[in-house]
N, C-alpha and C positions, 0 to 999 in steps of 0.2 A: 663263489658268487662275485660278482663284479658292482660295485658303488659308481654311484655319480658322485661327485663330492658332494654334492648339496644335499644327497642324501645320506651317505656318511655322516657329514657334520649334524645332520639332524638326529639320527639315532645316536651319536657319540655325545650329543648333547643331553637327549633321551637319560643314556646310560648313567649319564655322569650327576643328572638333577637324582636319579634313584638313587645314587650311591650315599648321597647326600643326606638323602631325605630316610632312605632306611638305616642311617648311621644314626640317627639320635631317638627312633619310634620304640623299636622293637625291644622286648623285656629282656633284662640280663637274662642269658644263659640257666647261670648260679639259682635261679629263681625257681628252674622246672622243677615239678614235681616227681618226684620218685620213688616205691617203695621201697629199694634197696639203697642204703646210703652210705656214707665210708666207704673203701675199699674193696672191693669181690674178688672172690676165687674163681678161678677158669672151673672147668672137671678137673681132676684130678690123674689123670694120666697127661693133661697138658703140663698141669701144675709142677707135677714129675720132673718132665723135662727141662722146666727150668731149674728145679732146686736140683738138678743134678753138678757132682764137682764138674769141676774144667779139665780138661788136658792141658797140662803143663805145655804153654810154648818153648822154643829151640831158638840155640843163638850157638853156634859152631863156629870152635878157633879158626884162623887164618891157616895154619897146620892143619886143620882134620883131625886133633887125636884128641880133642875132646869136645864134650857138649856141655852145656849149661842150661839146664834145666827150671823152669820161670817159673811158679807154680803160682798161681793166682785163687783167691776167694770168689764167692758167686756173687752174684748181685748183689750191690751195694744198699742199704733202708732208706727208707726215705728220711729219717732222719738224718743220716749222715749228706744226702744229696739237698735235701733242703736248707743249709747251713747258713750261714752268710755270707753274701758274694757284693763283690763290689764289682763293677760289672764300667770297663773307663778302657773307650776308643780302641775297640773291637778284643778286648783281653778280658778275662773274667779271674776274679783273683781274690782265693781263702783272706780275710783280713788277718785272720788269726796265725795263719802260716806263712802268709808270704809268699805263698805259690799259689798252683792252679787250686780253683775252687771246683775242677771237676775233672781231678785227674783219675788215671788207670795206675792200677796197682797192685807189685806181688807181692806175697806173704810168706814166699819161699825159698831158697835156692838150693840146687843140689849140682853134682858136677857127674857125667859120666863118662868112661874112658870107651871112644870106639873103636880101639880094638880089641877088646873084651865083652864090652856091653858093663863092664863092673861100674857100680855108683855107688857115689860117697856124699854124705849130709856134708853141709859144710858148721862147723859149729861156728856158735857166737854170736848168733844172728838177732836182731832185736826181737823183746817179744813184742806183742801184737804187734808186727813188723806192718808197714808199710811201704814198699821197697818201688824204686822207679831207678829211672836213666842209666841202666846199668852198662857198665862200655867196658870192655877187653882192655889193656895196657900194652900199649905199641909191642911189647916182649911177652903178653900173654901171660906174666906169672901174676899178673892178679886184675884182679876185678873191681871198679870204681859203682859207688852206687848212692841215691841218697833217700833220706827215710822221714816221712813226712809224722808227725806226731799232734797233740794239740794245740801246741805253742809255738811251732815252726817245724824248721827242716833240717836235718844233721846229714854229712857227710861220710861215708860211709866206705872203705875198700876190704877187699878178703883176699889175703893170701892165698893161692891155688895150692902151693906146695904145702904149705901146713893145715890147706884147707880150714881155717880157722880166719873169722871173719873180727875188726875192733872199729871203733869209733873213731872218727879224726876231727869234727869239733861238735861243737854243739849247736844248737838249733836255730843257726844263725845263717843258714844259706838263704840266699835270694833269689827264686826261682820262680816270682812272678811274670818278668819275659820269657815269650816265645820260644824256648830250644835247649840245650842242657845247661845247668851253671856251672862247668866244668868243662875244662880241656886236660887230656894227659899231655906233658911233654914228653919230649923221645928218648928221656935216660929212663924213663917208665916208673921212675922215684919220686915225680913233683907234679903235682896237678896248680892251674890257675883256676882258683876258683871267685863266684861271685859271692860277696856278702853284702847280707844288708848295713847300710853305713848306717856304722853306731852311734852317727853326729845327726843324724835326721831331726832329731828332734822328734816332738810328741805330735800325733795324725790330727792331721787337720778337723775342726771341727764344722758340720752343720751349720747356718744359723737359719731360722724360720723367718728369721726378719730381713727382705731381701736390701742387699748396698743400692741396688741399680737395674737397671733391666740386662736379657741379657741379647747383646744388636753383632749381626753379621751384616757384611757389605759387601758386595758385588759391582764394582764400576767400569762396565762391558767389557769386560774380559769370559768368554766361553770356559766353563770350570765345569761339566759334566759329571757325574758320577753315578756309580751303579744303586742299589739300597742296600745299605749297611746298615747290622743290629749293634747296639753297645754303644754311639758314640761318644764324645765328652759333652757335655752340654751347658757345662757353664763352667765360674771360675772355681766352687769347689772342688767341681771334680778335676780340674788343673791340677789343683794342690794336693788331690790327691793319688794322682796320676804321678807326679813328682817322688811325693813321700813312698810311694809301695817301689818304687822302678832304682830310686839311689841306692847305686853300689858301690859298694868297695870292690875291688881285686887284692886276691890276695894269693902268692903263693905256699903250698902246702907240702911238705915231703912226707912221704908213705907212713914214717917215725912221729908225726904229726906238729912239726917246728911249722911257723907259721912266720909270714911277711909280708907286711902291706908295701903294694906296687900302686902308684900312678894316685892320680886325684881321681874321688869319689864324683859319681855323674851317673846318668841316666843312661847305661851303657847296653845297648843293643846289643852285643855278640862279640863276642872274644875268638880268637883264631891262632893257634901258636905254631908258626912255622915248622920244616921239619925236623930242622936242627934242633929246637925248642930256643934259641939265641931273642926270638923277637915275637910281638902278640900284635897283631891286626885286628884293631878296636874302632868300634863303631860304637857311636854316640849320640843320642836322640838332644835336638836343637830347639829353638822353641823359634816362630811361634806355634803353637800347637792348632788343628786342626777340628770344625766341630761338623765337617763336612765329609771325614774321609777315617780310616782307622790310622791307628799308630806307625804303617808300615808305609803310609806317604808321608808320616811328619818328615819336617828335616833333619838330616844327620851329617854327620862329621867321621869321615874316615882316616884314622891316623895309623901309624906302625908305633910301637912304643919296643922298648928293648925290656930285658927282663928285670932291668930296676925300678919300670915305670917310666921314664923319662921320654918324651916324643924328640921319637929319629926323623920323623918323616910326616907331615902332614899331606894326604894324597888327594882331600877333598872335602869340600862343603856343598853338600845338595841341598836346593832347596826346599821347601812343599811343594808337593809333589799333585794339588788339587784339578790341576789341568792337563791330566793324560784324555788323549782322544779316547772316544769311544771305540776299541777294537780291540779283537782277542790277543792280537801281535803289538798292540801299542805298548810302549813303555814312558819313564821318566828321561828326561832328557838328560846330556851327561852321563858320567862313567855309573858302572853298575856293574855287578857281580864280583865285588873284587875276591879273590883267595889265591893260596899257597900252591905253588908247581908242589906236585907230589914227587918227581924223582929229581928235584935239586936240594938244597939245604935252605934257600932263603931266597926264592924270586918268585914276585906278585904278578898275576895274571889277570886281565876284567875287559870287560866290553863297553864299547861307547858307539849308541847308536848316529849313524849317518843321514838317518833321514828324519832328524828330528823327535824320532820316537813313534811318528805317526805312520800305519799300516796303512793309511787310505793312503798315501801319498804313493805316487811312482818313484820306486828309486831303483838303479841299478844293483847295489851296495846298502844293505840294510844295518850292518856292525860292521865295526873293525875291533877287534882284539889285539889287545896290547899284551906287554913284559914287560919289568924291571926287574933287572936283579939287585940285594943287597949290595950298598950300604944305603941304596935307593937316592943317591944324588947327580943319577945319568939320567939319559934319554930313554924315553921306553920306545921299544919294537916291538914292531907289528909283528903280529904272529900269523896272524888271517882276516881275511874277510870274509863275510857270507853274506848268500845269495838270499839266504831267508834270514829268520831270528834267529838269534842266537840263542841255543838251546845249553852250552857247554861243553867242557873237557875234558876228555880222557885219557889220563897220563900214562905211558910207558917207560923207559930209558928212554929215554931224549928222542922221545916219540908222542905225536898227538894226535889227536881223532876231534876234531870237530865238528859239533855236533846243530842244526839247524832246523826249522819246523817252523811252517807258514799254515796257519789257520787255513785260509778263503779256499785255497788248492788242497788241503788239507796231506800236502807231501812233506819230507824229511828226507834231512842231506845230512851223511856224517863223510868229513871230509879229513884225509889223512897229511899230516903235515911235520915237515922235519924242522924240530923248533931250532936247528944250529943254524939253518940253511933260510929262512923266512924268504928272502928272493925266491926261490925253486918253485917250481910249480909243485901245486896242493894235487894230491889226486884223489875224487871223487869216490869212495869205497862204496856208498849206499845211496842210492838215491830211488825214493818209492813213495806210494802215498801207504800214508799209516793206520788208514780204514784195512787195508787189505790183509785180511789174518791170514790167509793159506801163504804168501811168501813173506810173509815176517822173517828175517833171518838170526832175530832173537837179540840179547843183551850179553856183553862181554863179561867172562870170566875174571874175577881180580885174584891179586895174592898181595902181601907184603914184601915192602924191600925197607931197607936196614934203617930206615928215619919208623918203621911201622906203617908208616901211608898205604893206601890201596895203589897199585898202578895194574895194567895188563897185563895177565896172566900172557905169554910171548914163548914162541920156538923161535931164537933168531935166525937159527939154521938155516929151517925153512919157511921162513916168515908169516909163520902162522900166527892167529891170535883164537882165543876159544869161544864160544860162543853158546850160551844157552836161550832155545825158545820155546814157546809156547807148544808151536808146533801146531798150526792149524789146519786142519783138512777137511775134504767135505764127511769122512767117516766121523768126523769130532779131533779134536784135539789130542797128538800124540805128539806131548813134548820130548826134545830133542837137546844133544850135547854137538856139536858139529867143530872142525876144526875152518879155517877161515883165513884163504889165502889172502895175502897184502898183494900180494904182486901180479896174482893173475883174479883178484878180488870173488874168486868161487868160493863155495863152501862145500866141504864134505862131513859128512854124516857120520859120527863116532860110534854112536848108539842110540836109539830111538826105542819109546814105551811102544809095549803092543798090547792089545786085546788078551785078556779081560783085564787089564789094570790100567789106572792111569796112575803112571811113575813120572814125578817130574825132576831132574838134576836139579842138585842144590849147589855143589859145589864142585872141584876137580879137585881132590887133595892129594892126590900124586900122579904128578904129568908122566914119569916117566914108567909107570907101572900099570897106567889108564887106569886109577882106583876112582872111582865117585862116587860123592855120597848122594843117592837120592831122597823121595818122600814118596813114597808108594800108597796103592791104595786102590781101592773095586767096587762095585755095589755095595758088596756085604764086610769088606774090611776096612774098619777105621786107619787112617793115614798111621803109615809107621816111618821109621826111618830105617835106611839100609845101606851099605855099604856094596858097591857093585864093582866087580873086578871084571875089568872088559878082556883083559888078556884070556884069563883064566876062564872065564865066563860062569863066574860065581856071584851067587848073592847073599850076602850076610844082615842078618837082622840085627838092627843096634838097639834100638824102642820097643817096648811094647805095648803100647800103651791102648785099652779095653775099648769098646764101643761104650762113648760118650751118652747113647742114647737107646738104651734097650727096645723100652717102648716104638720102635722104628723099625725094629729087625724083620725084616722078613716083606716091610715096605714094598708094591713092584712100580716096577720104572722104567721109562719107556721114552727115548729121545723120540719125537716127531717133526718131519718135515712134511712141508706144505708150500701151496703156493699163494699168494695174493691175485685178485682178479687182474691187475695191472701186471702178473708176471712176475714179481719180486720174489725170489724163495724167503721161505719162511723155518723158522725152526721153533720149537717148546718143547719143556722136560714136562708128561703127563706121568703122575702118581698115581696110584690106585693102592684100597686096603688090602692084606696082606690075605684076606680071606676072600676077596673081589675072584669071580671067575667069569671066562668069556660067556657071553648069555645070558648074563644075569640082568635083572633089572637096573634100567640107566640111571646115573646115581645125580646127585648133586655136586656140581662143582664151584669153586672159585680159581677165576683166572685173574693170577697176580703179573704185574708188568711193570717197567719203564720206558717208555719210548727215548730213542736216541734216534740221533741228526745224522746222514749220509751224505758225500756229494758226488757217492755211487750207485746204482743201483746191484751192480754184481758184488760192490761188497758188504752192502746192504744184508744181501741174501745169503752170503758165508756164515755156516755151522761154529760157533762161538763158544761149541763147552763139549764134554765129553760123556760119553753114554757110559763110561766107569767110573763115575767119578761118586765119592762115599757119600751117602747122602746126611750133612751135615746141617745143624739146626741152629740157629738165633733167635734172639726175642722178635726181628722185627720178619721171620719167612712168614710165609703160609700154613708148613707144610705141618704146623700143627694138626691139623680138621683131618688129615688123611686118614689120624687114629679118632674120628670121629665118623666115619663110615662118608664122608667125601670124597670126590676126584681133586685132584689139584693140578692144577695146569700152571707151571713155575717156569719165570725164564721167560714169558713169550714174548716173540719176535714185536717191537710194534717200531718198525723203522719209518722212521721221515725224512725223504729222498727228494733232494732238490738238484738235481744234474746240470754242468753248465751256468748258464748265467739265474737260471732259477734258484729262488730261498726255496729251503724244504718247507718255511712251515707257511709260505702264499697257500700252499694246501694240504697244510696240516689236520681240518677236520677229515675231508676225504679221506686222506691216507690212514688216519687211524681206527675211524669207524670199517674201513675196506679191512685193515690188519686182524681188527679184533671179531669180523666176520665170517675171515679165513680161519682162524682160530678156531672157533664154533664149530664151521661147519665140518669140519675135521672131524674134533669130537665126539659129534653127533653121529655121522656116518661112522665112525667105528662102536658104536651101541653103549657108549661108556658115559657117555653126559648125558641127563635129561636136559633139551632146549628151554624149559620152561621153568628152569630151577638151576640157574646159573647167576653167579655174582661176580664183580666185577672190582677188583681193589689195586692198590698201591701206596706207596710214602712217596715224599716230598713233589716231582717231575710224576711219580706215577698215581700221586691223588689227587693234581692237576689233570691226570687223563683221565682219571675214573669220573670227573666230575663232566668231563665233554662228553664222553662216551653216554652219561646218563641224560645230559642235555641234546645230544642228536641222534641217538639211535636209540630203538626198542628192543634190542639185543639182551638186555638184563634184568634180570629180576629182582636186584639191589645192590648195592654200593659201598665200601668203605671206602675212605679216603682222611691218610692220616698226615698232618703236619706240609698240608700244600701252600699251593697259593692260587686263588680264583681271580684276581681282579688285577689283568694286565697295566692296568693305568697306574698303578699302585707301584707298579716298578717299571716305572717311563724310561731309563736309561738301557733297558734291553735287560734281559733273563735267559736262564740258560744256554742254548747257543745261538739264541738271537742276537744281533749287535745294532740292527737296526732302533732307533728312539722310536716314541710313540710318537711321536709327530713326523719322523720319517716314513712310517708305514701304519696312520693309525686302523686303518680297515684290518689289518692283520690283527692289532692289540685286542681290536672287539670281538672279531670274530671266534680268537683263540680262547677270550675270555668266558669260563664258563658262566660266571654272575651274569653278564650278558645274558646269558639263553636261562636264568635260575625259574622262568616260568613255565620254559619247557619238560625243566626236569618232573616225571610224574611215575619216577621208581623211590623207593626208600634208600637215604642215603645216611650212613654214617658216618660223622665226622670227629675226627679226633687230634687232640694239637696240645702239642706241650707249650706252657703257661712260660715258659722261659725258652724259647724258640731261638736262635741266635744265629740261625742259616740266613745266608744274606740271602730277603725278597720274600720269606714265609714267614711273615711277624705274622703273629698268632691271630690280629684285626683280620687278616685273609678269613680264617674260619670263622671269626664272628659276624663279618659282613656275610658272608655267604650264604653263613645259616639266617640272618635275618633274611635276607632277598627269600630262600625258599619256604620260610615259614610263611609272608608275607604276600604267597602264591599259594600258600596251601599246601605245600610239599610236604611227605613222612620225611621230618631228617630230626637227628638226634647231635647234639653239639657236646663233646666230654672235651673238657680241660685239664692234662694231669699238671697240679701243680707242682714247679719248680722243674720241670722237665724241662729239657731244651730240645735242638732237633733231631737227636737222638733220646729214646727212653731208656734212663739207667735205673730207679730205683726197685729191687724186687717187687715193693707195694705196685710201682705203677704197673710196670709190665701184666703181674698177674692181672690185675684189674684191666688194662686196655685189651687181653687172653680175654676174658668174661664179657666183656663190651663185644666185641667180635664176635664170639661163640655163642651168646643172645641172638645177638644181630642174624646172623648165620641160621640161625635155627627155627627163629620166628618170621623171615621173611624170603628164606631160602630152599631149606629140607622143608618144612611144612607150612611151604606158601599154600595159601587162599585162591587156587586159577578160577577165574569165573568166565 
């Protein structure tokens, strides 16, 4: 539909008085009445599913000759996830440990040998172990890992060879920031690790009696930003931003001697060379930010040597408040610094040329620097690119550069001889990255004698290895290929075929063509195996059982289709396991995400594989299948803007036209009753469920968990919009479903965790919402799980959001009321 502006500006004024006006009327939520109160159970074949154990995940040596085995517990209680979090400029942090307030965690480790399949417990291991960040040692003979308990975090490594696991300090690690508190160095004996500084002093206190107000100031400088959950918002949380973030460094040897390096500070990341001679340390600066998260404050990038002492200051960035709005914008000044992987000690990073700003025309968007130790030269350029800089891919004194421009939506990995930086760079890839059928996949690594990853490499004949996805219009048949330098082809090693979909994990003997893949079928849960391409043998290493009985026998049915505009289309449709053809049209829920093209052919490209195990999470659908429903999972709902066209100037079109194609698909094969079909998704896809129910009569109710309805609410652009609300505000309104919430006149369920922290779905999204559609008269139901965020982790919730659904489901879907 096409606005005058005067009329624009009148409905967005419209909009904006309602928003206003139904933010302070409408009754809490908290208030509705309801006979069931506390927690619910789903059924009990759903219930199943969740309490069922985990499959052990897989972490495979650099070698190949063994696995390690991760064994994790089921859902975490809601006591444990409700805990106390202090919650300071986008980080969320246990007070009580000093780490994350809502981490993943294993309770197990085992090691297997693959060429046996034999497995071994490892003793020693804590009890009620809480186990994370576990990393290999540059030489594989043991394993780093750290163990979160009530009162903090301990450090933790296991011998492989005595398979026997001991304690290396106590519960003093500092793993409140972002990424491991640990590095190994390269004698594989000494780890840098973070502690909490044991001079902090006592946590800052509260007071109810405020000093002062608390005042930000803006004096015409353009500072944009997207909507961020968590910020700081005043001076306590400064101080205590400070207090949980001060670290010591400390080095540790495997024996557990201990040595404090460097002065204590608010140390953003640690990086230890490959030699392990020097530690590339980053340091958070103040002043601090109440507009942006912790990863724009200012930092300080120094190299420090292994006594602590600064070799080399390489930089002070500032706040970072004033990046343009755009997916390729960055901060201005150097950035990405790290470690050449096949030298002993020289720093590599990028510094943008055009300011940082993607809007701007520039020939030259990076240039990539060097320095080698003792770091008192001049650095060399190593490359420029055409696009962003995406990063580097180390060889022997080999590099691949790597680049990716949003708006074009192409990528360039560019090959480059770091001895030679004059010579010309030769362009090895260049493609757009929407286009799954010539993906030519992601490069094979191994170790070389620092431990580092570099390119797996024939120099002979200047191959490199290359595993992909493997897309095609039959589905996804991943691929191992080898991958000329010189004449830049690829050929074909070994490719998965029907009825399995096998994906290569690794190459663990180049000269023998052994790889280990992850196989797997309709009916076989993923194993691992050992694949001899010489020999053309397959060995099984895992065996690990069908995760989900209650599924077995599930049928499944890849479907393509077309959109009326031509665009192909693809969905995974389910059916119960006792479903036969002719039988009466059942009930369905068609679950989805819409994603952004600036193709339409690749748009329309087969995305997933008709073999693939059908595998279950708290947040699928595919629960209802064992409830005598169809389930339509996976469906295509693309928005396609070719050219100088946005996809989403006609985003409601295209996605009422997707999810009609959809339908009528269904319908014409006798499997969906049209009058008994529901329509859901999370975050992006309960933003669509909520349009879909505002412009079309296509459904017969709604879920929609953890969205966001009200475009204005996130003015600096959302998901792959970059456009502002004031750039394009007719789009904001239109997109928005609160907008049309008087249109909606199906039953919709909404559901939003109370601790929501995805940037732009603050949980207000669902409350406004629900108020607009009560406020019209709408059937809509508003459940809040508390302490949730935008993912649900606690067993209580999940089963109860199962029961919320499976209601929902059953009272306005199987035994709707058609009049």
């Amino acid at each position: 539909m096409n606005f005058t502006k005067t009329k624009a500006a009148r409905r967005l004024a419209a909009h904006l008085l309602c928003a206003l006006l139904l933010g302070g009327t409408a009754a809490p939520a908290a208030l509705a009445q309801d006979a069931n109160t506390g927690y619910q159970r789903p059924p009990e074949t759903i219930a199943a599913i969740i309490e069922a154990p985990n499959t052990p995940s897989v972490s495979i040596s650099a070698k190949g000759d063994w696995m390690l085995l991760l064994e994790s517990p089921g859902y975490p209680s809601i006591e444990e996830v409700s805990a106390p979090e202090s919650r300071l400029a986008g980080i969320r942090i246990n007070p009580a440990t000093n780490g994350p307030s809502r981490g993943y965690y294993y309770n197990g480790l085992k090691l297997k040998k693959v060429s046996n399949a034999d497995e071994f417990a490892i003793k020693g291991l804590p009890q009620n172990a809480q186990l994370s960040n576990v990393t290999w040692s540059p030489d594989e003979k043991y394993i780093a890992f750290t163990n979160t308990k009530v009162n903090g975090i301990e450090l933790w490594i296991a011998d492989l060879g005595a398979r026997e696991a001991k304690k290396l300090t106590e519960a003093v690690v500092n793993d409140a920031y972002s990424g491991r508190p640990f590095e190994w160095l390269s004698d594989s004996r000494t780890l840098v690790v973070k502690f909490v500084d044991e001079k902090r002093g006592d946590m800052p206190k509260a007071t109810h009696v405020p000093t002062g107000p608390t005042i930000q100031e803006n004096i015409g400088k353009a500072k944009p930003s997207r909507t961020y959950q968590d910020l700081l918002k005043n001076r306590n949380d400064e101080q205590l931003f400070d207090y949980y973030m001060q670290t010591q460094l400390k080095l540790i040897s495997v024996d557990g001697k201990q040595e404090s390096i460097g002065q204590a500070g608010i140390i953003k990341s640690i990086d230890a060379s490959p030699d392990g001679q020097y530690l590339l340390v980053q340091t958070i600066q103040k002043p601090y930010s109440y507009l942006v998260p912790h990863y724009y404050f200012p930092y300080k990038v120094e190299v420090w040597n292994r006594n602590g002492q600064v070799v080399k200051e390489l930089a002070q960035l500032p706040l970072a408040e004033d990046i343009p709005i755009a997916f390729d914008a960055v901060a201005k000044g150097p950035r990405s610094y790290n470690w050449r992987s096949d030298k002993p000690a020289t720093l590599y990073w990028a510094e943008a040329q055009d300011g940082g700003d993607a809007n701007k025309e520039a020939a030259v968007r990076d240039h990539v620097y060097m320095l080698d130790a003792p770091f008192n030269g001049k650095p060399s350029q190593l490359a420029s690119t055409k696009y962003r800089y995406r990063g580097v891919m180390w060889g022997e004194n080999m590099a691949i550069v790597n680049e990716r421009w949003w708006k074009t939506r192409q990528e360039r990995s560019t090959l480059v001889n770091p001895s030679k930086a004059s010579a010309k760079a030769t362009v090895l890839i260049e493609r757009s990255y929407e286009d799954n059928y010539n993906d030519p996949g992601s490069p094979v690594f191994t170790k070389n004698k620092y431990g580092r990853s570099v390119l797996l490499t024939d120099k002979k004949k200047q191959n490199i290895y290359m595993i992909s996805e493997g897309g095609s219009p039959e589905g996804n048949r991943p691929f191992v290929s080898e991958f000329n330098l010189k004449s830049r082809k690829a050929a074909i090693l070994w490719r998965s075929e029907a009825p399995y979909y096998e994906r290569p994990v690794d190459i663990i003997d180049l000269n023998d063509k052994k790889i280990i893949t992850r196989r797997e079928s309709e009916n076989d849960p993923p194993n691992y195996f050992v694949r001899d391409l010489k020999k053309k043998q397959l060995t099984q290493v895992t065996k690990f059982p069908h995760p989900t009985p209650q599924l077995e026998g599930v049928q499944k049915q890849m479907l393509q289709y077309k959109r009326e505009d031509g665009v192909n289309l693809t969905a995974v449709l389910y059916l119960p396991k006792d479903y036969k053809k002719g039988d009466t049209p059942l009930p369905m829920l068609l679950w989805a995400y819409p994603r952004e093209f600036k193709d339409a052919a690749a748009a329309g490209q087969v995305k997933s594989s008709p073999y693939e195990f059908t595998r279950i999470s708290w947040g699928s659908p595919l629960f209802w299948v064992t409830q005598g429903y169809a389930i339509l999972d996976r469906t295509d709902i693309p928005i396609v803007g070719e050219g100088d066209a946005q996809p989403n100037d006609t985003y409601v079109q295209q996605l009422v036209s997707s999810a009609k194609a959809a339908i009528d698909e269904v319908v014409k094969m006798g499997v969906a009753d049209p009058k008994r079909i529901a329509v859901g998704g999370h975050s992006y896809g309960a933003f669509m469920t909520g349009n879909l129910l505002a412009h079309s009569d296509l459904f017969a109710a709604g879920i929609a968990r953890s969205g966001a309805y009200n475009r204005t609410l996130t003015p600096f652009g959302f998901q792959a919009e970059e456009r502002t609300y004031w750039d394009a505000p007719e789009v904001y309104f239109q997109m928005s479903p609160f907008s049309f919430a008087n249109k909606v006149n199906e039953p919709i369920l909404l559901i939003h965790g109370e601790a929501d922290n995805n940037s732009g779905t603050f949980p207000v999204q669902s409350e406004r919402f629900y108020n607009a559609l009560k406020g019209h008269g709408a059937t809509a139901r508003l459940v809040f799980l508390p302490a949730e965020s935008h993912g649900y982790r606690a067993k209580e919730s999940v089963l109860h959001m199962l029961w919320e659904m499976d209601q929902w489901l059953e009272k306005y879907v199987k035994n709707r009321q058609v009049q």
